[in-house]
ROSE-4610 file (N, C-alpha, C; in Angstrom, 1 decimal, always signed):
// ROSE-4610
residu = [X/X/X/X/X/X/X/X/X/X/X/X/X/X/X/X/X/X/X/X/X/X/X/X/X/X/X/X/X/X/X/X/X/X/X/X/X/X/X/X/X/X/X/X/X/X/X/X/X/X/X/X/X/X/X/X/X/X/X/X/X/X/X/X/X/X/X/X/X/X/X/X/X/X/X/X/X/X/X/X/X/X/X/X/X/X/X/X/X/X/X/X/X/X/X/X/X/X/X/X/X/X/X/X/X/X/X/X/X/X/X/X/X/X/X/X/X/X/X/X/X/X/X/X/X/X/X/X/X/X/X/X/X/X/X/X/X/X/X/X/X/X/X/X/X/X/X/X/X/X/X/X/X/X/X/X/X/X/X/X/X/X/X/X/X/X/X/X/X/X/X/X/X/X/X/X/X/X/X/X/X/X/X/X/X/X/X/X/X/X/X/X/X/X/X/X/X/X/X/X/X/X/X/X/X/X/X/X/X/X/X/X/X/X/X/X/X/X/X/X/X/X/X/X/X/X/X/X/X/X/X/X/X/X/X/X/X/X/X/X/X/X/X/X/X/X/X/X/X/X/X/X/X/X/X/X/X/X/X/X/X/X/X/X/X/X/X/X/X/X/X/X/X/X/X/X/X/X/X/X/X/X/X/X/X/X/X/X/X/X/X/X/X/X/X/X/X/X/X/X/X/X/X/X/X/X/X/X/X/X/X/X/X/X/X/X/X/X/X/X/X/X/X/X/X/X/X/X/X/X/X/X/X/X/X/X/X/X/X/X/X/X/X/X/X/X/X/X/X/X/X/X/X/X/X/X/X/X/X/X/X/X/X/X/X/X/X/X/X/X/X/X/X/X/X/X/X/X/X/X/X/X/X/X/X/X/X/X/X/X/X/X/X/X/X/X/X/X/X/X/X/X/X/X/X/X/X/X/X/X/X/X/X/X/X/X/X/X/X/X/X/X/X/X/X/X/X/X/X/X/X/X/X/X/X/X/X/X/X/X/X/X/X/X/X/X/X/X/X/X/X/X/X/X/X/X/X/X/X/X/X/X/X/X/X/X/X/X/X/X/X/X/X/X/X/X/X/X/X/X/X/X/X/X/X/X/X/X/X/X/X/X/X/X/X/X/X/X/X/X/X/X/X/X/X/X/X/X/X/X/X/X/X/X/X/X/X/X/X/X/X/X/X/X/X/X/X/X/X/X/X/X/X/X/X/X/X/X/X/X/X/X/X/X/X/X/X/X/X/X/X/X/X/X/X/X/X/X/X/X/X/X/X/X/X/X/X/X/X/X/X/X/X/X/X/X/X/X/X/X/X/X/X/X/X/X/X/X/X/X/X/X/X/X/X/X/X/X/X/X/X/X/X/X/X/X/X/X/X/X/X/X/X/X/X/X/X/X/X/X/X/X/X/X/X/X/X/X/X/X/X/X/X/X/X/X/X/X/X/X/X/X/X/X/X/X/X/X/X/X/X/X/X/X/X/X/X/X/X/X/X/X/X/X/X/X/X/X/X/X/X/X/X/X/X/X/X/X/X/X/X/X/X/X/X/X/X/X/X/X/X/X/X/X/X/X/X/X/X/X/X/X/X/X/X/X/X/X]
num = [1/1/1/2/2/2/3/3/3/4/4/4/5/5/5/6/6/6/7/7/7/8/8/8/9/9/9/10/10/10/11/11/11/12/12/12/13/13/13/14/14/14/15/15/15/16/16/16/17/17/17/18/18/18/19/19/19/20/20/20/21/21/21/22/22/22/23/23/23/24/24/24/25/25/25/26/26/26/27/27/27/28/28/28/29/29/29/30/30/30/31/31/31/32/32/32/33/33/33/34/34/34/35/35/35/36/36/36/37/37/37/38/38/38/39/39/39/40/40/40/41/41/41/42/42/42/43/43/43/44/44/44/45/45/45/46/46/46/47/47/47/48/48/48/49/49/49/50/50/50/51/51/51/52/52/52/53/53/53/54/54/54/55/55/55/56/56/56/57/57/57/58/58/58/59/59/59/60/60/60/61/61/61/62/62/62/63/63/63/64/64/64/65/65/65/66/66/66/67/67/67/68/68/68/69/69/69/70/70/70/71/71/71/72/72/72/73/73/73/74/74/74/75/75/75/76/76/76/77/77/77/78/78/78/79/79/79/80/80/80/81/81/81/82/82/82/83/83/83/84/84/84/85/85/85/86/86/86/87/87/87/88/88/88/89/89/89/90/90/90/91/91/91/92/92/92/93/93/93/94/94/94/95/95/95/96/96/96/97/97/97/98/98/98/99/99/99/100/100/100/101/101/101/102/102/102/103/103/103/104/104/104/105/105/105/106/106/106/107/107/107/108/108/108/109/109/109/110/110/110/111/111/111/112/112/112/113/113/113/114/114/114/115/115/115/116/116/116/117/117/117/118/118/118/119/119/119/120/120/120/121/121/121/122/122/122/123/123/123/124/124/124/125/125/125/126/126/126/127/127/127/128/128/128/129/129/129/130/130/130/131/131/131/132/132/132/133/133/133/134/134/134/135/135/135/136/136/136/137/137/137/138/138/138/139/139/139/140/140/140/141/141/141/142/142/142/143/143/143/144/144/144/145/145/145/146/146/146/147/147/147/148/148/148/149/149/149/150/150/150/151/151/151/152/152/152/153/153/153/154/154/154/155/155/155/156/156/156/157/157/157/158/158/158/159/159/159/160/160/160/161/161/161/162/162/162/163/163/163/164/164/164/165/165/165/166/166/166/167/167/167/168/168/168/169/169/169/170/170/170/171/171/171/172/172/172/173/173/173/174/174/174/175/175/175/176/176/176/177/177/177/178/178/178/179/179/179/180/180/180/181/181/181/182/182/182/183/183/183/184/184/184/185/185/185/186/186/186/187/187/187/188/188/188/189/189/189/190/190/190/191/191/191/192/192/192/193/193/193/194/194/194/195/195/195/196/196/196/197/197/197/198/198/198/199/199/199/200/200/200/201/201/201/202/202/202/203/203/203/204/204/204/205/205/205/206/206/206/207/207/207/208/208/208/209/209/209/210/210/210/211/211/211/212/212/212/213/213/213/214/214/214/215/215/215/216/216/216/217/217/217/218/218/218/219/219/219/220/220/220/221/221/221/222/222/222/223/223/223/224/224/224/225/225/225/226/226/226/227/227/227/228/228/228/229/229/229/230/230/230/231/231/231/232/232/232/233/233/233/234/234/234/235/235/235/236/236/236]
x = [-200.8/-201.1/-202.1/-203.2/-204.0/-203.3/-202.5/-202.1/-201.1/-200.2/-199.4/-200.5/-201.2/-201.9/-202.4/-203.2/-203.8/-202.2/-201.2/-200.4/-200.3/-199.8/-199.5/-201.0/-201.9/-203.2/-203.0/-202.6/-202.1/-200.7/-199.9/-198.8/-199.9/-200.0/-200.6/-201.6/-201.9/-203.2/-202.4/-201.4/-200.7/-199.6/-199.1/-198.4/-199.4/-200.9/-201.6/-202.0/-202.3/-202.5/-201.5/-199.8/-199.2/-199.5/-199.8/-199.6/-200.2/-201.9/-202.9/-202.9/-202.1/-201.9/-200.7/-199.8/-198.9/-199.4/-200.3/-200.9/-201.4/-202.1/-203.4/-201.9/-200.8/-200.1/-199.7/-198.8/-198.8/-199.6/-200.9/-201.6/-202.3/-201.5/-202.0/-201.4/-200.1/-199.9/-198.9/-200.0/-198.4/-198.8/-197.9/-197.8/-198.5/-199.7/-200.3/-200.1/-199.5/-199.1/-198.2/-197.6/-196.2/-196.2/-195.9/-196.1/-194.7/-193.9/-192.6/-193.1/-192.9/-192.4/-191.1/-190.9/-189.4/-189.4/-188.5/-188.2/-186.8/-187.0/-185.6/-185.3/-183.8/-183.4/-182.7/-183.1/-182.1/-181.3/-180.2/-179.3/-178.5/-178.4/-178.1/-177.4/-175.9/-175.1/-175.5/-174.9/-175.3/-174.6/-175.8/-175.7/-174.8/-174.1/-172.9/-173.6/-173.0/-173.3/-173.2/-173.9/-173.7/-173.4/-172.1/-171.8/-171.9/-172.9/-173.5/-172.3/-171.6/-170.5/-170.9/-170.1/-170.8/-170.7/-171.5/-171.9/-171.4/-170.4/-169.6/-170.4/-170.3/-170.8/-169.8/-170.5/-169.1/-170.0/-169.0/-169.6/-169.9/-170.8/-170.7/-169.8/-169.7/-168.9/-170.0/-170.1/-171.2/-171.5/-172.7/-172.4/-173.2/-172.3/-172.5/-173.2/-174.3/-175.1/-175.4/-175.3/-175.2/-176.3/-177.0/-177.9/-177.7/-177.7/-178.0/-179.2/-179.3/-179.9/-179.9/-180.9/-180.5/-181.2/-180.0/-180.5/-180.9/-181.9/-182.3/-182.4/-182.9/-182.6/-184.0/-183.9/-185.4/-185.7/-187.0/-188.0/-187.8/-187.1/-186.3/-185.6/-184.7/-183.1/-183.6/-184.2/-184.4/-185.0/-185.7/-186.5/-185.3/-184.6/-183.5/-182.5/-182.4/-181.8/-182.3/-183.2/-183.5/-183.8/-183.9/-184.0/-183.0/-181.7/-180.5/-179.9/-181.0/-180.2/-180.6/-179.3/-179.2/-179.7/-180.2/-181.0/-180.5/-179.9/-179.1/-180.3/-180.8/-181.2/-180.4/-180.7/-179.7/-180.9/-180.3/-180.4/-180.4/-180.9/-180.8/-180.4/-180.2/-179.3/-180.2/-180.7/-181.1/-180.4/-180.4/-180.0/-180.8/-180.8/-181.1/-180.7/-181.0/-180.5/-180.9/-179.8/-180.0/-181.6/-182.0/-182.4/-182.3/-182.0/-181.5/-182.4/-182.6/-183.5/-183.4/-184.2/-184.0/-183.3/-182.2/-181.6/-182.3/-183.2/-184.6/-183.9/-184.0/-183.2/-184.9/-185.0/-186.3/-186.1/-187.1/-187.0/-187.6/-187.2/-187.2/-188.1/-189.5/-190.5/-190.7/-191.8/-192.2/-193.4/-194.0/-195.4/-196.6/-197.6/-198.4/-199.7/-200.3/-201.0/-202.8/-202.1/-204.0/-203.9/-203.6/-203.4/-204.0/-205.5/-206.2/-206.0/-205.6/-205.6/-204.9/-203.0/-202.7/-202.2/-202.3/-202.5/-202.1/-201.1/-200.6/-201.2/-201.5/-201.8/-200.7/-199.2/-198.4/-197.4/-196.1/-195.0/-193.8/-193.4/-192.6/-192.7/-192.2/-191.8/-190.1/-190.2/-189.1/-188.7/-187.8/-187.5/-186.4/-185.9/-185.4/-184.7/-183.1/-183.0/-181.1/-180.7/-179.3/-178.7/-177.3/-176.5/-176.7/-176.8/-177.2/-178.8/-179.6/-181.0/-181.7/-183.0/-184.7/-185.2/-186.1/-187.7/-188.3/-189.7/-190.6/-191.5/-192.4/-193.1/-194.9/-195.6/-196.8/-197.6/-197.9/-199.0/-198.0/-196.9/-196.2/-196.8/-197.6/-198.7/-199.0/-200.0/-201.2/-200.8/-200.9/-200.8/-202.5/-203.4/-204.2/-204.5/-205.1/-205.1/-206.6/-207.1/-208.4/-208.8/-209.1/-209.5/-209.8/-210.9/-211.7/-210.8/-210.5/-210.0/-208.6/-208.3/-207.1/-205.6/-205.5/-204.3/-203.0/-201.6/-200.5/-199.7/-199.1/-198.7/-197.0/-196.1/-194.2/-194.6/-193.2/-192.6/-191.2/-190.5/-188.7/-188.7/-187.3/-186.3/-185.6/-185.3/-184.6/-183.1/-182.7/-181.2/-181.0/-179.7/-179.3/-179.4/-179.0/-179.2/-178.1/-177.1/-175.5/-174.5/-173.4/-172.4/-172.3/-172.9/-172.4/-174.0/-175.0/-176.7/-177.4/-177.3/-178.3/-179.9/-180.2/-181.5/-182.7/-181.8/-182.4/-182.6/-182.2/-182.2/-183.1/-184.1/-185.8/-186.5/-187.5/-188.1/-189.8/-190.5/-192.1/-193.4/-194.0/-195.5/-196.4/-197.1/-197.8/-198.6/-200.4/-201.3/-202.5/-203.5/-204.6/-205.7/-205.4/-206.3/-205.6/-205.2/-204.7/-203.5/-202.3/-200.7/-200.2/-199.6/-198.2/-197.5/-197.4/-196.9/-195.1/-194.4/-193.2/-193.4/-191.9/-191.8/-191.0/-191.0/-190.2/-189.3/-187.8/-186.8/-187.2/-186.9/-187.3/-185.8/-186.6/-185.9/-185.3/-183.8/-183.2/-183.3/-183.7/-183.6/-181.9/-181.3/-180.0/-179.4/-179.6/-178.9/-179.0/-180.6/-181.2/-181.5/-180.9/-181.0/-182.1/-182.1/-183.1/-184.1/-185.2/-186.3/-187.1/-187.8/-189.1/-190.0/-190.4/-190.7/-192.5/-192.9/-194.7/-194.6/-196.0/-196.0/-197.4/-198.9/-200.2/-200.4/-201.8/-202.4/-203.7/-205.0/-206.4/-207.2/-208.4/-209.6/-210.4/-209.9/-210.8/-209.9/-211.2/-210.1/-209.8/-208.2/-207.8/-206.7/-206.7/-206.1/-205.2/-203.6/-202.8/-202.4/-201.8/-201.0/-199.6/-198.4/-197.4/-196.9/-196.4/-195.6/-194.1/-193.4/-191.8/-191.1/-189.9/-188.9/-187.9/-187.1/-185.7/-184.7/-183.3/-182.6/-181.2/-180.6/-179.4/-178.2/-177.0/-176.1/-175.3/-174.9/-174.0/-172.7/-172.4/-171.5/-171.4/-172.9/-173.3/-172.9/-172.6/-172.3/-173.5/-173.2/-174.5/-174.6/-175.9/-176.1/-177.8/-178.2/-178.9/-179.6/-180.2/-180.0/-181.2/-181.5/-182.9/-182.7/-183.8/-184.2/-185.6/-185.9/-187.8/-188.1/-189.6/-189.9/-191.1/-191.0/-191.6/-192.4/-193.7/-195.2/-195.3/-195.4/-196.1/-197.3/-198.2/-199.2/-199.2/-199.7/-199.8/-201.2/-201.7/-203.1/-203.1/-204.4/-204.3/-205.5]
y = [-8.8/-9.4/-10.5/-10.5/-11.4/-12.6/-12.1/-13.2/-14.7/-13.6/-14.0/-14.9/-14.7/-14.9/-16.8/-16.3/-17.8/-18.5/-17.9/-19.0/-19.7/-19.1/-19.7/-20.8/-20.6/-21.7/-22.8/-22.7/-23.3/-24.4/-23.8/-24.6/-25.4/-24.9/-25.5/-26.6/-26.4/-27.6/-28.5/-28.4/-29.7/-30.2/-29.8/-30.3/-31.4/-30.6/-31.6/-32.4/-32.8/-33.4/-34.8/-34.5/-35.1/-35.7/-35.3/-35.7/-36.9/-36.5/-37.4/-38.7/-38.6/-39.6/-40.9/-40.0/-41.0/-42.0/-41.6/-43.3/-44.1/-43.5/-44.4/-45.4/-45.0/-45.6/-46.6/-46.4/-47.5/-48.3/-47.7/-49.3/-50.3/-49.6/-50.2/-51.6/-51.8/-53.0/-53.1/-54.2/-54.1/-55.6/-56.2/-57.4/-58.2/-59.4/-59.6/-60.9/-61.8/-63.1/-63.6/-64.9/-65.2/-66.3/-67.8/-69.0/-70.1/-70.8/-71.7/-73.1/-73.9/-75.3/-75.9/-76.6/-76.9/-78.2/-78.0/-78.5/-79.4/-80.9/-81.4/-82.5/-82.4/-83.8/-84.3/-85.3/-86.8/-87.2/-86.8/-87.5/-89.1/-89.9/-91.1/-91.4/-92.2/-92.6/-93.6/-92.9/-94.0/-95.2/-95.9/-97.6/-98.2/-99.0/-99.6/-100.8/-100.6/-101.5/-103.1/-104.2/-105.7/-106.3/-106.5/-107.4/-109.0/-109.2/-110.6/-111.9/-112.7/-113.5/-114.8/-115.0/-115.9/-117.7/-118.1/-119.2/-120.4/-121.5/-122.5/-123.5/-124.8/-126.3/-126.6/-127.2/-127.5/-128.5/-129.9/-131.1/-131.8/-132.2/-132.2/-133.5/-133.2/-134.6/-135.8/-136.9/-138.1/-137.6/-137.7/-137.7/-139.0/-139.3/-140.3/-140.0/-141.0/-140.7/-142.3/-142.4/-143.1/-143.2/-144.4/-144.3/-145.7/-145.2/-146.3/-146.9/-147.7/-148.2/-149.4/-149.1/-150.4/-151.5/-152.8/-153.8/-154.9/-155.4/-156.2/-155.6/-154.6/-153.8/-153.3/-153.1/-152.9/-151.7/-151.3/-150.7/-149.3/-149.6/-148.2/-147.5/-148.7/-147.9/-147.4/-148.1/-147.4/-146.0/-145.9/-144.3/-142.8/-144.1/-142.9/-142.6/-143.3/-143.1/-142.2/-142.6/-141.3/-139.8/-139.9/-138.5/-137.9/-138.4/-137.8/-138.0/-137.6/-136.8/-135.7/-135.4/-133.9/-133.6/-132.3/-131.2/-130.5/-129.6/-128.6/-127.9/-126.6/-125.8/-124.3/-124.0/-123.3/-121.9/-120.9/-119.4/-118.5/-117.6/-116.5/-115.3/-114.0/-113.3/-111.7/-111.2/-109.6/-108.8/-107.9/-106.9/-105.7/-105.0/-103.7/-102.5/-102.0/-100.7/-99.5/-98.5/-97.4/-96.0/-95.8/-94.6/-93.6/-92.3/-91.2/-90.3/-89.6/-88.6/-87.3/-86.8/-85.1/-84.2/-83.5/-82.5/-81.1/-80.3/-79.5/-78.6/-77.6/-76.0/-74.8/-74.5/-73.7/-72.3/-71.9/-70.8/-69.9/-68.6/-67.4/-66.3/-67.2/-66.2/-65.2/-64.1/-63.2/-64.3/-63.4/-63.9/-63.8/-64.7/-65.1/-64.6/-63.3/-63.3/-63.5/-63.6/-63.7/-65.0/-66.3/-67.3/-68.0/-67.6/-68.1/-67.0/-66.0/-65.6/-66.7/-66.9/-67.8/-69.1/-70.6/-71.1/-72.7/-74.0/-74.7/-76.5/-76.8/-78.2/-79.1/-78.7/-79.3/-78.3/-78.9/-77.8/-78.6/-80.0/-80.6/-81.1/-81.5/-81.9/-83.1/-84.1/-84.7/-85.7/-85.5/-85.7/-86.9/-88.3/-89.2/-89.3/-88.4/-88.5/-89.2/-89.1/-89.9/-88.6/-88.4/-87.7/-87.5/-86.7/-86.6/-86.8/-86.8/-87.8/-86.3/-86.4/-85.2/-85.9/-85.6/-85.9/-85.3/-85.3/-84.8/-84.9/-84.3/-84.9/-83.8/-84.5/-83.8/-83.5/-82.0/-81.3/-81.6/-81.5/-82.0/-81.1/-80.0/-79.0/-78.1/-77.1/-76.4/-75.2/-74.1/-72.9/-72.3/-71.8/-71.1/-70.0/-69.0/-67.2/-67.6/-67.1/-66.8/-65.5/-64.4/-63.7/-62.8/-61.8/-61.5/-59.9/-59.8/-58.4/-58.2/-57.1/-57.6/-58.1/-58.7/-59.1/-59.6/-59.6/-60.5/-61.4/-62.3/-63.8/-64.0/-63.4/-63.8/-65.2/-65.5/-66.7/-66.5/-67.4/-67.7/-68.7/-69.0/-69.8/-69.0/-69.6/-68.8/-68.5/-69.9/-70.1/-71.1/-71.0/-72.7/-74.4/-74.8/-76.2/-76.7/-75.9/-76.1/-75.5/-75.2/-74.6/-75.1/-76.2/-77.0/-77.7/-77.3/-77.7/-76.3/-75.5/-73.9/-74.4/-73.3/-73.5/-73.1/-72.8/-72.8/-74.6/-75.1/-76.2/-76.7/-76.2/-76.5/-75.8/-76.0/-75.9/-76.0/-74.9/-75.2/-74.8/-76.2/-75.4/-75.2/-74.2/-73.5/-73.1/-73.7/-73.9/-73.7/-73.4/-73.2/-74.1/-74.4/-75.4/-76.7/-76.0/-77.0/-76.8/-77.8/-77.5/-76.5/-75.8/-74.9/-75.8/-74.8/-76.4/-75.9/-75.5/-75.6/-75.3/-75.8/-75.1/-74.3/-73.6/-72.4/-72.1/-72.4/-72.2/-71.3/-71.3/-70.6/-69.6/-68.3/-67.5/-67.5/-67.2/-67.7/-66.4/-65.6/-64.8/-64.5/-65.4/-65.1/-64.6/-65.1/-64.5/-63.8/-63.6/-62.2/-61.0/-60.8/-59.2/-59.2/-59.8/-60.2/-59.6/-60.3/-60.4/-61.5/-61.3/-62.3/-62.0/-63.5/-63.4/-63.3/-62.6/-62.1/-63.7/-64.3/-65.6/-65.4/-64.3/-64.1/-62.9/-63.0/-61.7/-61.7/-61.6/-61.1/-61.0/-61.1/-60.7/-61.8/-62.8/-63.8/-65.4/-66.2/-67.5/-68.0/-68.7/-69.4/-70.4/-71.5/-72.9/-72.9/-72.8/-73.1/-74.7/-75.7/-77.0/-76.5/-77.0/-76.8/-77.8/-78.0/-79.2/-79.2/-80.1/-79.4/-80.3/-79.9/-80.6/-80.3/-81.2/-81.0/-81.8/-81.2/-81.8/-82.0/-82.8/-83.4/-82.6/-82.2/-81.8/-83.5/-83.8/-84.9/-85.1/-83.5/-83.3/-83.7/-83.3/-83.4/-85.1/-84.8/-86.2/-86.0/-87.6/-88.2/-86.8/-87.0/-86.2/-85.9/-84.9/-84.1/-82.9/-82.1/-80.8/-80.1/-79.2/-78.2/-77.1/-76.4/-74.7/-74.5/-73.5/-73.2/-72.7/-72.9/-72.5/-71.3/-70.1/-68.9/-68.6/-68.1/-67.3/-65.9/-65.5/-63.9/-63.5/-62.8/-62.5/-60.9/-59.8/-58.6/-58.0/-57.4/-57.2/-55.2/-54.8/-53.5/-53.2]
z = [-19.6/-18.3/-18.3/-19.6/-19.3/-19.8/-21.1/-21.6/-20.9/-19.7/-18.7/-17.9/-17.8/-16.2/-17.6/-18.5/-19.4/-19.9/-19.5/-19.9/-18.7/-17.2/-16.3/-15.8/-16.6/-16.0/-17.5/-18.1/-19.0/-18.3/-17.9/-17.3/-16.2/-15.5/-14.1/-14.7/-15.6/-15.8/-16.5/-17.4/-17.8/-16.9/-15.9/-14.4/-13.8/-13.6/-12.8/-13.6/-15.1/-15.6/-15.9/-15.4/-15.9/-14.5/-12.9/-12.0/-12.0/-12.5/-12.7/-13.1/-14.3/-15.0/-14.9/-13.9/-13.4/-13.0/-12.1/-11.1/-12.2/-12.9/-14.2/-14.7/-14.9/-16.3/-15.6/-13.8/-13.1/-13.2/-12.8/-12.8/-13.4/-14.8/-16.3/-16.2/-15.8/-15.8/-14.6/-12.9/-11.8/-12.0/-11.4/-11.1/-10.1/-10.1/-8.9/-8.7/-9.4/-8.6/-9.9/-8.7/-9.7/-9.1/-10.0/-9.4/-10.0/-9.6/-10.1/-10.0/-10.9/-11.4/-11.6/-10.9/-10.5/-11.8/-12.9/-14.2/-13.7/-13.0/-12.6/-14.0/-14.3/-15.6/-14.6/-14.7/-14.0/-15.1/-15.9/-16.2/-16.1/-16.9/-16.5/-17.6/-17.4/-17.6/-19.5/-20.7/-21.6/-21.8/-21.9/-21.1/-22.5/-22.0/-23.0/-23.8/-25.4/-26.0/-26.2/-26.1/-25.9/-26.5/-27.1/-28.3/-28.3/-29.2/-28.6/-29.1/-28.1/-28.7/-29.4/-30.2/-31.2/-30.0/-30.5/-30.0/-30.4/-29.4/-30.2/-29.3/-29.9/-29.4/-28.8/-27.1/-26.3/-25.9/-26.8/-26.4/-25.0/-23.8/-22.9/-22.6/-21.6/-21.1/-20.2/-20.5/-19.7/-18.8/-18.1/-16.5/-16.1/-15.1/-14.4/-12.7/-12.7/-11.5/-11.4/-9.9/-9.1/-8.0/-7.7/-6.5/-5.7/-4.3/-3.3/-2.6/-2.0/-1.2/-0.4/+0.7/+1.7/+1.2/+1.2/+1.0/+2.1/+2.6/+3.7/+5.0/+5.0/+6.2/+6.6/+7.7/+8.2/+8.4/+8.2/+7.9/+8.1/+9.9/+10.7/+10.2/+9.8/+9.5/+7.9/+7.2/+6.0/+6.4/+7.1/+7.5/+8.0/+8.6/+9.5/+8.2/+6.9/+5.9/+5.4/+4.8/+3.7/+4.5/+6.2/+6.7/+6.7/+7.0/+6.8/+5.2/+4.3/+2.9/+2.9/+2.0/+2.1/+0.9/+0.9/-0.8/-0.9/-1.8/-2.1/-3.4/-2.9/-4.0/-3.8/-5.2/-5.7/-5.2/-4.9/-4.0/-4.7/-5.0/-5.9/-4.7/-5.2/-4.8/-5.3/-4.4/-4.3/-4.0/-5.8/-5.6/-5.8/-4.3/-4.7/-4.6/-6.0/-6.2/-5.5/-5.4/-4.6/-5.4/-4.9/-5.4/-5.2/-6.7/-7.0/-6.2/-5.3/-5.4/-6.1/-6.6/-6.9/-6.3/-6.5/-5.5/-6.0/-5.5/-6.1/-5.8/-6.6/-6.6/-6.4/-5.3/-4.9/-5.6/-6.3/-7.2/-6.0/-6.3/-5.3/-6.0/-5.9/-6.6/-5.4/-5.9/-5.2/-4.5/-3.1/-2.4/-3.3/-3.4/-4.3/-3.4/-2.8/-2.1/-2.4/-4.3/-4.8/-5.7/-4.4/-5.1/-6.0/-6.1/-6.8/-8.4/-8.5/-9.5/-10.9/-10.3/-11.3/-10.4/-11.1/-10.6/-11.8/-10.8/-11.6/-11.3/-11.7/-11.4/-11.1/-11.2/-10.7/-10.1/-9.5/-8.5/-8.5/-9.8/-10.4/-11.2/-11.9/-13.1/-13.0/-13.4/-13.3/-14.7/-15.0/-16.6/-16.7/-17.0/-16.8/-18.1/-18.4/-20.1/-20.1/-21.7/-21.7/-22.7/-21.7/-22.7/-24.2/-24.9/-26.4/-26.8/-25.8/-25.9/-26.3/-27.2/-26.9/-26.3/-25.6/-25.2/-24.6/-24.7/-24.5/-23.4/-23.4/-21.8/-22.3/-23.3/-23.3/-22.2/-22.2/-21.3/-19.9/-19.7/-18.4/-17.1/-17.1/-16.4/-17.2/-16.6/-16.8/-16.1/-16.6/-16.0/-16.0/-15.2/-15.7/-14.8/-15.6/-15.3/-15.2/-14.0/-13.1/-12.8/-14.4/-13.9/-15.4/-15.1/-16.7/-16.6/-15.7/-16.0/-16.9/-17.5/-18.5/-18.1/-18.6/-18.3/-19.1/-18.4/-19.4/-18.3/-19.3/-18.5/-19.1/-18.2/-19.0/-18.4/-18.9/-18.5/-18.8/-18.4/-17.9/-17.2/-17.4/-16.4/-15.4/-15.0/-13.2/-14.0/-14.2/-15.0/-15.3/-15.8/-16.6/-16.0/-16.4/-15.4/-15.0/-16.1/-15.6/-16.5/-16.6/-17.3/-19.1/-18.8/-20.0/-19.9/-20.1/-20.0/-19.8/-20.7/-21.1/-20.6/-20.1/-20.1/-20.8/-22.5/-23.4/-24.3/-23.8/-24.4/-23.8/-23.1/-22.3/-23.8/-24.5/-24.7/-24.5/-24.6/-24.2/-25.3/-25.5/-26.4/-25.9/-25.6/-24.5/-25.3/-24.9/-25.5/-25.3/-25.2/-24.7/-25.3/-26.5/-27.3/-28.4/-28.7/-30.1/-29.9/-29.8/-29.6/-30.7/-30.7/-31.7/-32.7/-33.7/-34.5/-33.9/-33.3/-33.1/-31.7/-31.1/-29.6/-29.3/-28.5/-28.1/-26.8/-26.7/-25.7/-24.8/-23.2/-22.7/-22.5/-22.2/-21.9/-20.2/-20.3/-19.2/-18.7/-17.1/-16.6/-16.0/-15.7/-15.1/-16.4/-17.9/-18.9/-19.6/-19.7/-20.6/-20.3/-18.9/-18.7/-17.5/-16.9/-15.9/-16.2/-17.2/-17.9/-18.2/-18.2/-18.7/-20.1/-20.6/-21.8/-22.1/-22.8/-22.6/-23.2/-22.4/-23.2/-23.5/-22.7/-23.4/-22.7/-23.2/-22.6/-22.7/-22.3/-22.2/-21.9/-21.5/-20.7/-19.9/-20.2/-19.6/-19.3/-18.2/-17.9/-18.9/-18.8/-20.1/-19.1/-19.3/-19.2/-20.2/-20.2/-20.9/-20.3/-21.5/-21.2/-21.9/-20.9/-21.1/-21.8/-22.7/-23.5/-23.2/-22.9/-22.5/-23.5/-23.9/-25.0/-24.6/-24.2/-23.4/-23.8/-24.6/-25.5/-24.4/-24.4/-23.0/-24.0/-24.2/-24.6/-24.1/-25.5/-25.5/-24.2/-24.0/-23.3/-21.4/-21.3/-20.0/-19.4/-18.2/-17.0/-16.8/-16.1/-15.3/-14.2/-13.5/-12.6/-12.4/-11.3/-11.5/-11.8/-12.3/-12.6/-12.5/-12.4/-12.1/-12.2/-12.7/-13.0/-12.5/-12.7/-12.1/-13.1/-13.9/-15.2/-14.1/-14.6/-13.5/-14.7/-13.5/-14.6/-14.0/-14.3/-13.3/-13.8/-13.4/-14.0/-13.7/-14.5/-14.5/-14.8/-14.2/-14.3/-14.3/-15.0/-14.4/-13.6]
């Protein structure tokens, strides 16, 4: 009987103990703010090559120029002459071009209610590239985590930029001090399982610069295109 009675306080204490510890493991890591940068490429048309034509001597032909004037005529009539000549200057012709705007794809973060926790020095990014083209855009923003308590920082893309333009072909070096010696594709949420990628983690303020490297697929038309490069921050 006694033995009965010390098992059943044996069960009962590791029930409550498992109850206990539910909440703790929750709140080891929830999520307290989440912030988007809207990553737009302007795609533009590759501009056609100039084939310079060779140059021939085109002998001119004379020109002949001719001038009048009044002869023995008084003073008047010579005045009323030269007011009625005519000038002819040559006009130039303005053209202006239309401007593209961004067509901005709004990323559908969660509410950011502890805004100051994470926080971005920019809320676009705009990228001007040519079919088949890299480039780069150093430190193109700043992400920084405002707070000593522990913490971790994903990152992702929302999704691609287009059927035929992955939005792995975004790459970022994400840095707090000294750049990475390589960069790293971002992980596409619509493609990876709807997940995000751990990008840090630790105890105190830290200022990341984002580096972005964005490679055009030969394939892509002119156009515009956009994803949201997303941060979350997780605290316990």
């Amino acid at each position: 009987m006694k033995y009965f009675k010390l098992s059943l306080a044996a069960v009962g204490l590791l029930i409550l103990s498992l109850v206990l510890l539910q909440p703790v493991k929750a709140g080891l890591s929830s999520q307290q703010a989440q912030i988007g940068v809207t990553i737009v490429v302007i795609v533009s048309p590759t501009p056609l090559a100039y084939n310079e034509r060779s140059t021939t001597t085109v002998a001119q032909a004379p020109v002949i120029t001719s001038s009048m004037s009044l002869d023995r005529a008084t003073p008047a009539l010579k005045h009323v002459f030269d007011a009625q000549s005519l000038q002819f200057e040559q006009t130039s012709s303005l053209v202006v071009a239309q401007v593209q705007h961004p067509l901005l794809v709004q990323a559908a973060v969660s509410p950011n209610p502890n805004a100051t926790l994470l926080t971005s020095n920019n809320t676009e990014v705009v990228i001007n590239a040519s079919p088949g083209t890299t480039l780069q855009v150093p430190c193109a923003f700043t992400v920084t985590v405002s707070t000593t308590t522990s913490w971790s920082l994903d990152e992702g893309l929302t999704n691609d930029f287009s059927s035929s333009f992955p939005g792995k072909d975004l790459a970022n070096n994400t840095y707090a001090s000294t750049p990475l010696p390589t960069s790293t594709p971002y992980l596409v949420y619509a493609d990876d399982g709807s997940a995000w990628s751990l990008l840090a983690s630790g105890s105190k303020i830290t200022t990341y610069c984002v580096t972005l490297t964005v490679t055009v697929p030969a394939s892509v038309t002119a156009g515009t295109y956009s994803s949201n490069a997303i941060y979350t921050l997780f605290m316990s």
